[in-house]
N, C-alpha and C positions, 0 to 999 in steps of 0.2 A: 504494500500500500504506500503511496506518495502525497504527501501532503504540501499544501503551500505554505511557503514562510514570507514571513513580511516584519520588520526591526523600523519603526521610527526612532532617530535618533532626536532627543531631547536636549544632550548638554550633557558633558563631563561623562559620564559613566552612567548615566542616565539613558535607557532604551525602554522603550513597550517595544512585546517581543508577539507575534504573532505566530504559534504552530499548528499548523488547522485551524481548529478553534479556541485550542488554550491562548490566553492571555496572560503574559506574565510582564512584570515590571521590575527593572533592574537598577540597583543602587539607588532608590529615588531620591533624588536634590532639585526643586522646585523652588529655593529660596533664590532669596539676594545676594546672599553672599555666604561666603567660608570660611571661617574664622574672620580675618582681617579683609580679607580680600570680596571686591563687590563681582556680582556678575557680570562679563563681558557682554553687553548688549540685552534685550528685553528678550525675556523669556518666550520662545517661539510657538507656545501651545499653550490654551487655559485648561493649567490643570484640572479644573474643576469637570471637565469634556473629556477627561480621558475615562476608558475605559476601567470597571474593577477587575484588578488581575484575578487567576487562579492562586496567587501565589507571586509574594516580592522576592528575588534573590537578592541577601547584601552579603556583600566581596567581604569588607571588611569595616570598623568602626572608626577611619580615618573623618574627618570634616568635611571632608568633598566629597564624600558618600552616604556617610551617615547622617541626613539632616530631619530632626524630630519634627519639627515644624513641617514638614512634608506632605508628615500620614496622615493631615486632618482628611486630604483629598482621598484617602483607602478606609474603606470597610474595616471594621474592627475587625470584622469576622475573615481576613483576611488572610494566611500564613505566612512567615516572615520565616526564610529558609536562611539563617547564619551559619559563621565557622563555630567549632567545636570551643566552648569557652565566654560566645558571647550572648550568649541568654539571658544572666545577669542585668547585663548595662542596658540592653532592649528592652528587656521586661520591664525594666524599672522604669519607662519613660510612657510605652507602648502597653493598650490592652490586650494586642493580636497575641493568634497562638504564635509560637517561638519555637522554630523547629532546627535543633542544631543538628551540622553534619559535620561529622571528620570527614577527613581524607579519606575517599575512596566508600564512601558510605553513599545509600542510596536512599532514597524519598519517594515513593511512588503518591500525587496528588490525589484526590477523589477524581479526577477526570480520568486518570491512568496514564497521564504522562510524570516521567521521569524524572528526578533530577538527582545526580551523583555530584559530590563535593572531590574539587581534583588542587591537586597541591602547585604554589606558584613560591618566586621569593619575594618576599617584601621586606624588608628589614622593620621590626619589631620601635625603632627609636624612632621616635615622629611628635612632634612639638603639638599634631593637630590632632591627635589619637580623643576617642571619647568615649574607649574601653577597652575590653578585651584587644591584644598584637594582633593575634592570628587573623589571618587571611586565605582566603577561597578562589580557585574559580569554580567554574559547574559547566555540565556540561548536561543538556537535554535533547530527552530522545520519548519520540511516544511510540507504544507497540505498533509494530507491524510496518512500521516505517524506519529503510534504510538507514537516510541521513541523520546529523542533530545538530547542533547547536552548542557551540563553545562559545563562553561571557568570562574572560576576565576583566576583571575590575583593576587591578592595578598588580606589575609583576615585573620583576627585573629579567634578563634574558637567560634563558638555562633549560637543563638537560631535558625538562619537565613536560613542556611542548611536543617534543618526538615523544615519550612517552602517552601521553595525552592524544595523540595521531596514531599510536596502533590500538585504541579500544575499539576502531569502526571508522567510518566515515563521517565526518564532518562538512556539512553541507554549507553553516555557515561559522564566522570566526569575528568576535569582535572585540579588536585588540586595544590597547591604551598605546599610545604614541607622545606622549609629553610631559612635562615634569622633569626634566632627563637632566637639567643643568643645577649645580656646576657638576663635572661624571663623578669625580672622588669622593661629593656628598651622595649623588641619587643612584649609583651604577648599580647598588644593592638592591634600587627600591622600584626603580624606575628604566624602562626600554628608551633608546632614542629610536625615530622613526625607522631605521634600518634594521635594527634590534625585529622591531616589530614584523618587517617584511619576513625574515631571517625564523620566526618564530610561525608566521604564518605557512610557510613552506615547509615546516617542521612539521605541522599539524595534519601538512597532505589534503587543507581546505578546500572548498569550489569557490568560496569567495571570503570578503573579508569588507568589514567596516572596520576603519580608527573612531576612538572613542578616548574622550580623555585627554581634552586641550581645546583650547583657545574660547576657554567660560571662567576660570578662577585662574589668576596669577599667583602659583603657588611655587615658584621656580622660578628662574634669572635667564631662561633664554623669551624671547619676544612669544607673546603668545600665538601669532600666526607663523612663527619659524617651525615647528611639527609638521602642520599642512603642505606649507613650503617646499619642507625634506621632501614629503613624499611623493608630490608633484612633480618633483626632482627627479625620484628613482625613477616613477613612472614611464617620465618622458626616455628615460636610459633603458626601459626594460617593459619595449612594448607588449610580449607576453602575460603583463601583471593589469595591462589596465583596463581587461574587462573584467579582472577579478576582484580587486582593492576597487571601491567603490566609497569616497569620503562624500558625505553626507554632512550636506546642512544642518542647521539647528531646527527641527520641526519636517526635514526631508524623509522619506520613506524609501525602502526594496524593499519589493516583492522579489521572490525567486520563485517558481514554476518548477518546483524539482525533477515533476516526473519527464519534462522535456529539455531542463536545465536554459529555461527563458529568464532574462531578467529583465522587471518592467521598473522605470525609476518611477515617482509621483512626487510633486513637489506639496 
């Protein structure tokens, strides 16, 4: 069975994820700002119009992910799938149920799609933490259908990827590309745009959204310098650019799995 996918991107790590019919919603941050830093330009969708997920995945308890103020726009009744550790600091803010997952553990939703918690690096020392270190990505997949769906939230570059690339096929991939300066503070914590290409090919994806720049300055290189890069490669590695596909703030893909068609929507 083939299902359609479709990811509006929202801003930072911020996606509705569309797989068939589950709706899921990733890292939500709908505010103004993060910690210190305001948001780069007017929020490109009224939260208030988005759809209720089946189910929020958050990466991790960082400021630029974790934003309380968020979940007024989510159903209580809503599941909040964290890393293993951060139940606590959510629970304590949030009334939703709080569903942790280790590494390599699995969640099956009431709809019957999937989500498995897969291990990235993040270095644990972070000025904008708002609980629990640990950090997630996940990877979703519903029965019966081939492809799935990789979401990291934020991840330095490493072995983890090609791992993460032989569970199955991964139909889509949506990577973080910013953050990255200066390297000897973020190289732990943070990919630069090539990192990201480098980790998408690891993963043996069909395609790829960046995700994770030019909405909070929380780094020292320009916040359109991400986009830049990979507009860069692109142009050097015509192969890659019907697959990396960056996305405006409030832009949509659809992907057509079972004929591998991609339709943009603005």
């Amino acid at each position: 069975m083939n299902a359609t996918i479709s990811c509006t991107y929202i801003g930072q790590a911020t996606c509705q994820i569309r797989f068939g019919r589950t709706v899921i919603l990733t890292d939500p941050h709908l505010g103004r700002r993060a910690f210190l830093s305001s948001r780069i330009g007017a929020l490109a969708i009224e939260p208030a119009k988005l759809d209720d997920p089946a189910c929020v995945l958050l990466s991790h308890t960082h400021c630029d992910h974790l934003d309380i103020s968020s979940y007024k726009y989510i159903s209580t009744g809503v599941p909040i799938v964290v890393p293993e550790g951060c139940e606590r600091s959510v629970g304590a803010y949030l009334p939703n149920p709080v569903i942790e997952l280790a590494r390599y553990a699995t969640h099956e939703l009431a709809c019957g799609t999937e989500i498995t918690a897969l291990p990235v690096i993040h270095s644990s020392s972070h000025a904008f933490n708002l609980g629990s270190s640990k950090s997630n990505a996940y990877l979703i997949r519903r029965p019966g259908c081939e492809g799935s769906i990789y979401f990291c939230g934020d991840s330095a570059y490493g072995p983890h990827f090609r791992e993460a690339g032989n569970l199955g096929r991964i139909e889509l991939a949506l990577l973080p590309i910013g953050s990255y300066e200066p390297r000897w503070l973020m190289k732990r914590k943070h990919m630069t745009p090539a990192e990201a290409i480098n980790a998408f090919e690891d993963l043996g994806a069909s395609k790829m959204i960046p995700i994770h720049y030019n909405t909070f300055r929380l780094s020292l290189e320009s916040p359109k310098a991400p986009l830049a890069w990979i507009e860069k490669i692109l142009e050097e590695r015509p192969d890659l650019r019907s697959r990396v596909r960056p996305l405006r703030p409030g832009e949509n893909l659809e992907i057509h799995a079972s004929a591998g068609a991609v339709t943009k929507v603005a």
